[in-house]
N, C-alpha and C positions, 0 to 999 in steps of 0.2 A: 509763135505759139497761137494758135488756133481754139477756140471753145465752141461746144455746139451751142447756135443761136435759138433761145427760143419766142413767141411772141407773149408778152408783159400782159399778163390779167390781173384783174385786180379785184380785193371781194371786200367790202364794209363790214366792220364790226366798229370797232374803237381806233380813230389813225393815231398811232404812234410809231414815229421813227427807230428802227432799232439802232440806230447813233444818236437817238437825242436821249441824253441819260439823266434830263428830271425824273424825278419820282417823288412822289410824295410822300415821308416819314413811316407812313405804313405802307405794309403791303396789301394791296389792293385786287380782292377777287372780283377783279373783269378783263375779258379777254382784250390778249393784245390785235390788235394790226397792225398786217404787212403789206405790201406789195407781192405777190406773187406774180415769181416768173413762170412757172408751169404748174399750174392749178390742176392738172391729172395726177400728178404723182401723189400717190397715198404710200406711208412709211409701214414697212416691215413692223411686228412688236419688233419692243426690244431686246428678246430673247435672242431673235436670231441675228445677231450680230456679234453672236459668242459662235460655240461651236456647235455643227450640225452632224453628225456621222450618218452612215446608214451602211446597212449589211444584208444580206441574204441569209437568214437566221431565223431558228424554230425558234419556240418560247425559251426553250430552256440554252438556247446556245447567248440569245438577246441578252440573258440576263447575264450570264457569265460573262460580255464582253461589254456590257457595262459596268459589273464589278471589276474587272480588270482594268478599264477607262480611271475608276474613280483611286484603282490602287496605284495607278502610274502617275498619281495626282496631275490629269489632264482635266485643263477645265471641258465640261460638256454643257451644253442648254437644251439641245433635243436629239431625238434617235428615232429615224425612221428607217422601214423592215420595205426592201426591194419587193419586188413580184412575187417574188416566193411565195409572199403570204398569203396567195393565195392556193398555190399548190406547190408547196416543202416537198412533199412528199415524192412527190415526181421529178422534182427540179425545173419545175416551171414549163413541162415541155407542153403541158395542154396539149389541143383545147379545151379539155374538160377542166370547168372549173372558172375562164375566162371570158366571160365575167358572172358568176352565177350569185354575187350577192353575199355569199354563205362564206366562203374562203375556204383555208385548210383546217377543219375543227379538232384532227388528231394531231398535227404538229404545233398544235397552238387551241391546248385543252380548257386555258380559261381564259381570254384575252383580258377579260376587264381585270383579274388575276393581274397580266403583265404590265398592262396601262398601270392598275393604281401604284406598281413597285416602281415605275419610271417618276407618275406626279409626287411620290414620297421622298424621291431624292431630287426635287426640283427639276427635271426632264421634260421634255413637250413631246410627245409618242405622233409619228407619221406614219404613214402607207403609202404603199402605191399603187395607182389607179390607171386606166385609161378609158374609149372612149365608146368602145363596142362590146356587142356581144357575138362570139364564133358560137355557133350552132351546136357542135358536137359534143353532145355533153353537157350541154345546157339548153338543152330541146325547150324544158318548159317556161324557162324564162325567156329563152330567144320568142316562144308563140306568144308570151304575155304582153312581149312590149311589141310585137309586129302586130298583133288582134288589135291594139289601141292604135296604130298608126304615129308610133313611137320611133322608127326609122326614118333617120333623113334618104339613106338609099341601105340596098344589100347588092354582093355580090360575091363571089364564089372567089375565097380568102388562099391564095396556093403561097401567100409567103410561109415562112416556116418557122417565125415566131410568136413563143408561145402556142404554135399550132402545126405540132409533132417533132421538134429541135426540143435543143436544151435552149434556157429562155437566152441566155449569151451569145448560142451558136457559136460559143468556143470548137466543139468539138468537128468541126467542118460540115454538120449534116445542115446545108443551106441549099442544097436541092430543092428544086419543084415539087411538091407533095400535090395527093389527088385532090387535100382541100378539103373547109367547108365552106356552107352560106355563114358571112360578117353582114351583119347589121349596123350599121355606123348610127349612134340614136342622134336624135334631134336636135342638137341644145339652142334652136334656136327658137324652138317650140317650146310655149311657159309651161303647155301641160306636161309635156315629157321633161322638160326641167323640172320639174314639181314631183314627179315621179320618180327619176331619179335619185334625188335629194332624199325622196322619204326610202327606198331602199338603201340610199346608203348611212343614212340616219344612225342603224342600230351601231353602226361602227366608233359613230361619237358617242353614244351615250353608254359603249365602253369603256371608251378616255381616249379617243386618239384624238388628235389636236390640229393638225394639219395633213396636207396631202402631197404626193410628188407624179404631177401626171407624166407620163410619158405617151408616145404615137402622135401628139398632137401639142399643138402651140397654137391652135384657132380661139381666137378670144372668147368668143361663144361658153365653148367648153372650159377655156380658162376661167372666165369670170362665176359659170355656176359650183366646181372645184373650191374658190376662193371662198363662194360664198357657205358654201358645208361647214368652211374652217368658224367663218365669223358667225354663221348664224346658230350650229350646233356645237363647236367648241367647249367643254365645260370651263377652262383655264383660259376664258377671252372675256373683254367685256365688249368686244365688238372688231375688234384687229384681227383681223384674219389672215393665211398666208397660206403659197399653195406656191409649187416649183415646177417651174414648167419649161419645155426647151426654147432655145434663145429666137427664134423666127415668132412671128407673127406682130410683129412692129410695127404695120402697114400704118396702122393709127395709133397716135396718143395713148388711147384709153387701155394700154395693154398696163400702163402702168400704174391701174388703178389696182391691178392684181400681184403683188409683188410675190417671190421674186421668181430670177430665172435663171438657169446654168449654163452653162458653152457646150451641152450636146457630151457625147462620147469622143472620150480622147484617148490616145495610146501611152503607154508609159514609155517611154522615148526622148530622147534632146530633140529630134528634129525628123517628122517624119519624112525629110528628102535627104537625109543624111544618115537612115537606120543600119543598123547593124547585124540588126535579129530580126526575121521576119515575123508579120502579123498577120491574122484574118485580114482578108479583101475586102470584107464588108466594114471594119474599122474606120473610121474621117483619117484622113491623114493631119491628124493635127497631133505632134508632141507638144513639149513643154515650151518650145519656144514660138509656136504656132499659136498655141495657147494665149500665150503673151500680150501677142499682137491683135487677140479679139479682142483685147479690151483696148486698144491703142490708136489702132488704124482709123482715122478718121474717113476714111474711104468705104467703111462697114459699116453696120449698122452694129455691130454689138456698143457698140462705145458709148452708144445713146443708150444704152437700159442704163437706169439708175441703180437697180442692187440685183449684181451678177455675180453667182459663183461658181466655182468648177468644180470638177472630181480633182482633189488633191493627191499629187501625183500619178494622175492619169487613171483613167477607167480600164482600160486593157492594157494584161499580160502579153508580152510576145508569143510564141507558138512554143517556149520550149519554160517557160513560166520565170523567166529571168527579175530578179526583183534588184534592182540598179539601188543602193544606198546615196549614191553619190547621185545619182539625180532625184531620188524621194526627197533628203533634205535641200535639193534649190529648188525644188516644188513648193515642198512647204512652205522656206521662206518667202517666195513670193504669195502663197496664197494667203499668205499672213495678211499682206496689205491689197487685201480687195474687199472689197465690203460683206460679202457673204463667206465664211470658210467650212467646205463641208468635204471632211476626209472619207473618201468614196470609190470602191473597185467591184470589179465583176467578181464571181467567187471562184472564180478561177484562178484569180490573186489570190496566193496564199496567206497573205499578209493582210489582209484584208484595205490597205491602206493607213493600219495602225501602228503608230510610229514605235511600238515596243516587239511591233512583230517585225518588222524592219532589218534592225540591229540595237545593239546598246547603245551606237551611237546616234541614230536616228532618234531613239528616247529619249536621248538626252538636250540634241538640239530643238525637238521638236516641244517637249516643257518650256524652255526658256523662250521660244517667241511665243508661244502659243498663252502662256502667263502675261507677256507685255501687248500682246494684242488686248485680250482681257483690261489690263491697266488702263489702255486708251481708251476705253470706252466713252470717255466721254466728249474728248474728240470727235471720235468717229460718228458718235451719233449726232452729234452737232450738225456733222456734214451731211449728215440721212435728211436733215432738216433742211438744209442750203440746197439740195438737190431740190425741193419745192420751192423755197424763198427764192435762189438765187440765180435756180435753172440752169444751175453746173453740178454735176455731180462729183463723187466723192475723186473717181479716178480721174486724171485731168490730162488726156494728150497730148505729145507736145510735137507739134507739127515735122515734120522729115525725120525722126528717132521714134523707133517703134518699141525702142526696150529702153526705155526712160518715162516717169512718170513723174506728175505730183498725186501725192495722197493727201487730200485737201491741200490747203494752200501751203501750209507751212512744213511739207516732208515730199523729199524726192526718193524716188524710188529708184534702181537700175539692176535688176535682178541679172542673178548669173543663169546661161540656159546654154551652156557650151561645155562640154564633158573634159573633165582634167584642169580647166580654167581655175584659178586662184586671184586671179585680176583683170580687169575689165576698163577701158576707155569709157570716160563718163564724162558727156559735152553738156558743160552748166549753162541752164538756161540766160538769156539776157534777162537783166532786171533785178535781179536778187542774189547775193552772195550767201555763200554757202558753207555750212559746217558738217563737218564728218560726224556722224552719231558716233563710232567707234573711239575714235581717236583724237576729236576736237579740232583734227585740223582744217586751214581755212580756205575754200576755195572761191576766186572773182569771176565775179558774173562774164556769165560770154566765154569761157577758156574752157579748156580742154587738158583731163588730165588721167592718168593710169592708177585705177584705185585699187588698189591689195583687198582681196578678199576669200581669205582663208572659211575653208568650208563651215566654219559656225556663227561669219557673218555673211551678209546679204551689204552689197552697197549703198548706204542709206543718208540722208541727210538733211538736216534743218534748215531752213531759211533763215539768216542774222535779222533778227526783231523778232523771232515767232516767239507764241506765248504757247505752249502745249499742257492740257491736265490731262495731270492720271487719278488714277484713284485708286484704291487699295486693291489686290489681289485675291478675287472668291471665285471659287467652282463653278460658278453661273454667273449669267448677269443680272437673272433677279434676285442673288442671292447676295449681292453686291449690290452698293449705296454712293451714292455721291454725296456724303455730309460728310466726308472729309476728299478733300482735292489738294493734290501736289502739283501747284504748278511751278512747270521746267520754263525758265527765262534763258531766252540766248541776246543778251544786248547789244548794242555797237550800231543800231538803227531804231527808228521807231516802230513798234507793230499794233499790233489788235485784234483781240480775238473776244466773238460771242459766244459763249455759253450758252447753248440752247438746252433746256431738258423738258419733258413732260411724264406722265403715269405709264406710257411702254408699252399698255396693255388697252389702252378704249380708243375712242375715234375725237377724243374732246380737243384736239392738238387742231383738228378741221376745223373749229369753233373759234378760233385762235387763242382756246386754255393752254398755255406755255407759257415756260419762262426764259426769261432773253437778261443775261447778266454780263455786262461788257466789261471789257477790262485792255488797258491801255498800255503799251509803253513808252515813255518819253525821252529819248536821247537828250541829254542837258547839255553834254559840253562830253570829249574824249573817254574820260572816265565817272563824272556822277550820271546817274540815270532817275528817273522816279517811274513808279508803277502806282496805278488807282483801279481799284476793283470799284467799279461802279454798285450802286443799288439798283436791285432787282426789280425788273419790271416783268410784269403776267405774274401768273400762280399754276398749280396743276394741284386735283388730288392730292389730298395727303402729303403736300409739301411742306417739309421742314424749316422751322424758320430760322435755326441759324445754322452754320455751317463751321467745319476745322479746315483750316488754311494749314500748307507749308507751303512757301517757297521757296522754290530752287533754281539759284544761277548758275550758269556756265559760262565762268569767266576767267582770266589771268589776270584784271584788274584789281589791283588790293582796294578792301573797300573798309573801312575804319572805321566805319559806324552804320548803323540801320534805322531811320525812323520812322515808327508807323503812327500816324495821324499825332506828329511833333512829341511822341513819345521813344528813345532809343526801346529797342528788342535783340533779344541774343540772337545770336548766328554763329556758326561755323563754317572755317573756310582751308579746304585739305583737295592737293590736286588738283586746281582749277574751278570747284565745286565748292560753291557757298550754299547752305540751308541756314533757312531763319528756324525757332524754335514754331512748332505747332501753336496755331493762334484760333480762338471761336471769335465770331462776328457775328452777329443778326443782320441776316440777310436782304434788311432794308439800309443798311449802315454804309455808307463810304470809306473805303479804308485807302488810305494815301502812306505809298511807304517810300522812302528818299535815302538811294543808296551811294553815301559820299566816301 
């Protein structure tokens, strides 16, 4: 197993070990310190670590597939409106209109209308942007920002999007057109960033919250994108976010602008193995191509910290074929990547919504898409390890390109092979391993044939992992961490931190977080003990105590429970022990000793 190596910085605040678990009786607002391993990475809010959609859609189609969103009770956190928005009307074919500032104001008659109905149901409202202005049809802004010497360069634009195509170029018209003058602007000039910023200004202080640039992945451009979100954002207190294509890696500092996507993909198992033809202008990348961006240590995509795709591929084949059997092993996979944003050209009819799918894509696609949600705290933990530990969330595993850890304590090995029901799964050295489905046990180093019927994904825990979840809500800021279930797997020792901060400001850079360890201790075959350490850091408006349950996954009979030399109920049916819900103040030690 292979990790990418990063070099060790280190920043002064206050040094404390996040394994040394004194603490002092109270909790204590001052910030902690770390060691950091990659002091560029700056963390996503927390919002988007839930779910992201986006669509080609008027005002009034946006709304109706959000209410649809919320009647399929899928959880959502934001919704960002593709090119379109800036000319619906036409279907994106431009150039009129791109980039003129103004958008479509007939297909989209109040926006701040549409924004406050998204911020009302807890939603983050996006757009999409990019990096020029074509001439035609937008004469007097293309003279406004050339008279200031607001172009990095121009040249006479004959590609054919957005400038005389439909914006997809589904429909084959990819011919040479006569063209007009593109202005590429400046971004790397402060006045033409400053100018830009303030025309695209009016767009936030309608409510849109973040941005999705596309034509470009140049940091330049990326980072003044990012900074629209943090600096005009109304729903920010300084966390900004902005989605931008997977290239421009060259340095570090791309990951000060988080996050980014794996480009356009086809909806496909494999595009060297298709069956239905595609546009030629399409990546040849399906779902199992897909896979391997995140994998291959040989690429650069493995190195972004928070990467997500168009779930179940951005492009339709040529005859609009919508594959069920590979939308749900997209899903599932997109389940465990750190960003998931279900996303198609509107040429999909389906838009990539699991209810337009089938019934039964509805159906699979609630149940992961709810237990992604539950992990939240997990995951975001590991958004945090990606700075502290300078490993991210997805972890490669050197010669297996379709096997994963998702953080340390869950293996991933998605199905990306059409008709497959079971898949060969080579368990890494070092850690024995448990079936999430089925409990059963697999040794480190072996190789085995795992069954996996289309509503599960091959998935599996590490023996000693500690995993929380936390309760199930329609968002993640609509959702709390003051009650955590944590899932015990025993039979080794393990350990897990707890990382949380406020989701929404930049005070987590200061080192305001909290860092709550929690141990397991193999005693002897069958007793074990667990200690939830006390909490060290603070953040914002953090709660001082908290509801515990936990839950083991064992065949071990266990006779009794003590928490801090006191017995506690439990139940124990199928494998599966829960203790009864317990509160603790989160400066408290709680030692539980299960004999």
């Amino acid at each position: 197993m292979r990790f990418l190596k990063i070099a060790l910085f280190t920043i002064s605040f206050y040094v404390i070990s996040c394994k040394d678990h004194s603490l002092s009786k109270d909790i204590e607002d001052k910030p902690l310190t770390v060691q950091l391993a990659d002091s560029m990475v700056v963390l996503p809010p927390s919002w988007a670590f839930g779910y992201i959609y986006g669509a080609y859609s008027n005002q009034e189609e946006s709304v109706e597939l959000i209410n649809e969103i919320l009647a399929h009770d899928y959880p959502i956190d934001a919704f960002w409106i593709d090119s379109w928005i800036w000319d619906y009307q036409n279907e994106g074919v431009g150039p009129d209109k791109y980039l003129d500032f103004v958008g479509d104001t007939i297909s989209y008659p109040d926006r701040n209308e549409l924004w406050s109905f998204l911020e009302d149901k807890n939603i983050k409202a996006g757009m999409w942007v990019w990096d020029c202005i074509l001439k035609t049809g937008n004469e007097e802004v293309y003279e406004d920002f050339k008279s200031r010497g607001f172009f990095k360069d121009e040249f006479i634009n004959t590609n054919s999007w957005h400038n005389g195509s439909r914006s997809t170029i589904m429909d084959g018209n990819d011919t040479e057109i006569d063209g007009t003058w593109c202005g590429n602007i400046d971004f790397e000039n402060p006045k033409a960033v400053a100018y830009f910023k303030s025309k695209m200004k009016p767009f936030f202080e309608d409510g849109v919250d973040f941005l999705k640039l596309d034509r470009t992945d140049a940091v330049p451009v990326v980072k003044t994108m990012f900074e629209l979100s943090q600096e005009y954002g109304m729903e920010t207190e300084g966390r900004g976010f902005v989605f931008s294509h997977s290239h421009g890696t060259e340095s570090g500092e791309y990951k000060k602008y988080p996050g980014k996507w794996t480009d356009d993909t086809r909806s496909d198992w494999s595009a060297f193995t298709h069956e239905r033809k595609f546009q030629p202008w399409i990546p040849k990348i399906g779902l199992k191509e897909n896979i391997a961006m995140y994998t291959d240590l040989d690429k650069h995509y493995h190195t972004i910290p928070f990467l997500a795709n168009d779930m179940g591929g951005f492009a339709v084949s040529e005859d609009g074929f919508i594959d069920t059997e590979l939308y749900i092993r997209w899903l599932q996979f997109s389940t465990f990547v750190p960003l998931t944003t279900p996303f198609a050209q509107p040429e999909n009819e389906s838009r990539n919504f699991a209810y337009k799918v089938s019934a039964q894509a509805d159906t699979i696609f609630r149940k992961f898409a709810h237990l992604k949600m539950q992990l939240f705290p997990y995951i975001y933990t590991y958004a945090h390890k990606s700075r502290i530990d300078g490993v991210n969330t997805i972890r490669p595993i050197e010669g297996d390109l379709y096997t994963y850890f998702f953080g340390e304590n869950i293996l991933v090995a998605p199905i990306y092979e059409k008709g497959a029901t079971s898949r060969e799964v080579k368990f890494p050295k070092g850690s024995n391993w448990i079936n999430y489905w089925t409990g059963a046990f697999y040794k480190s180093g072996t190789n085995h044939t795992i069954e996996a019927p289309i509503n599960q994904i091959p998935l599996f825990v590490k023996k000693g992992a500690i995993i929380p979840y936390r309760k199930y809500a329609r968002s993640i800021e609509a959702g709390t961490n003051n009650f955590i279930e944590l899932h015990i797997y025993p039979g080794e020792n393990g350990n897990f931190d707890l990382i949380e901060d406020d989701g929404i400001s930049n005070d987590y850079l200061q080192g305001i977080f909290s860092i709550t360890s929690i141990d397991l201790k193999q005693e002897n075959e069958n007793d074990f003990s667990f200690t939830i350490h006390p909490i060290k850091g603070y953040f914002k408006n953090m709660s001082q105590s908290r509801e515990w349950q936990i839950i083991v996954h064992t065949d071990n009979e266990v006779s009794k429970i003590l928490k801090n030399d006191h017995e506690i109920e439990f139940t124990l049916e199928n494998g599966t022990l829960k203790t009864a819900i317990f509160s603790a103040e989160k400066k408290e030690k709680i030692d539980l000793q299960f004999n």
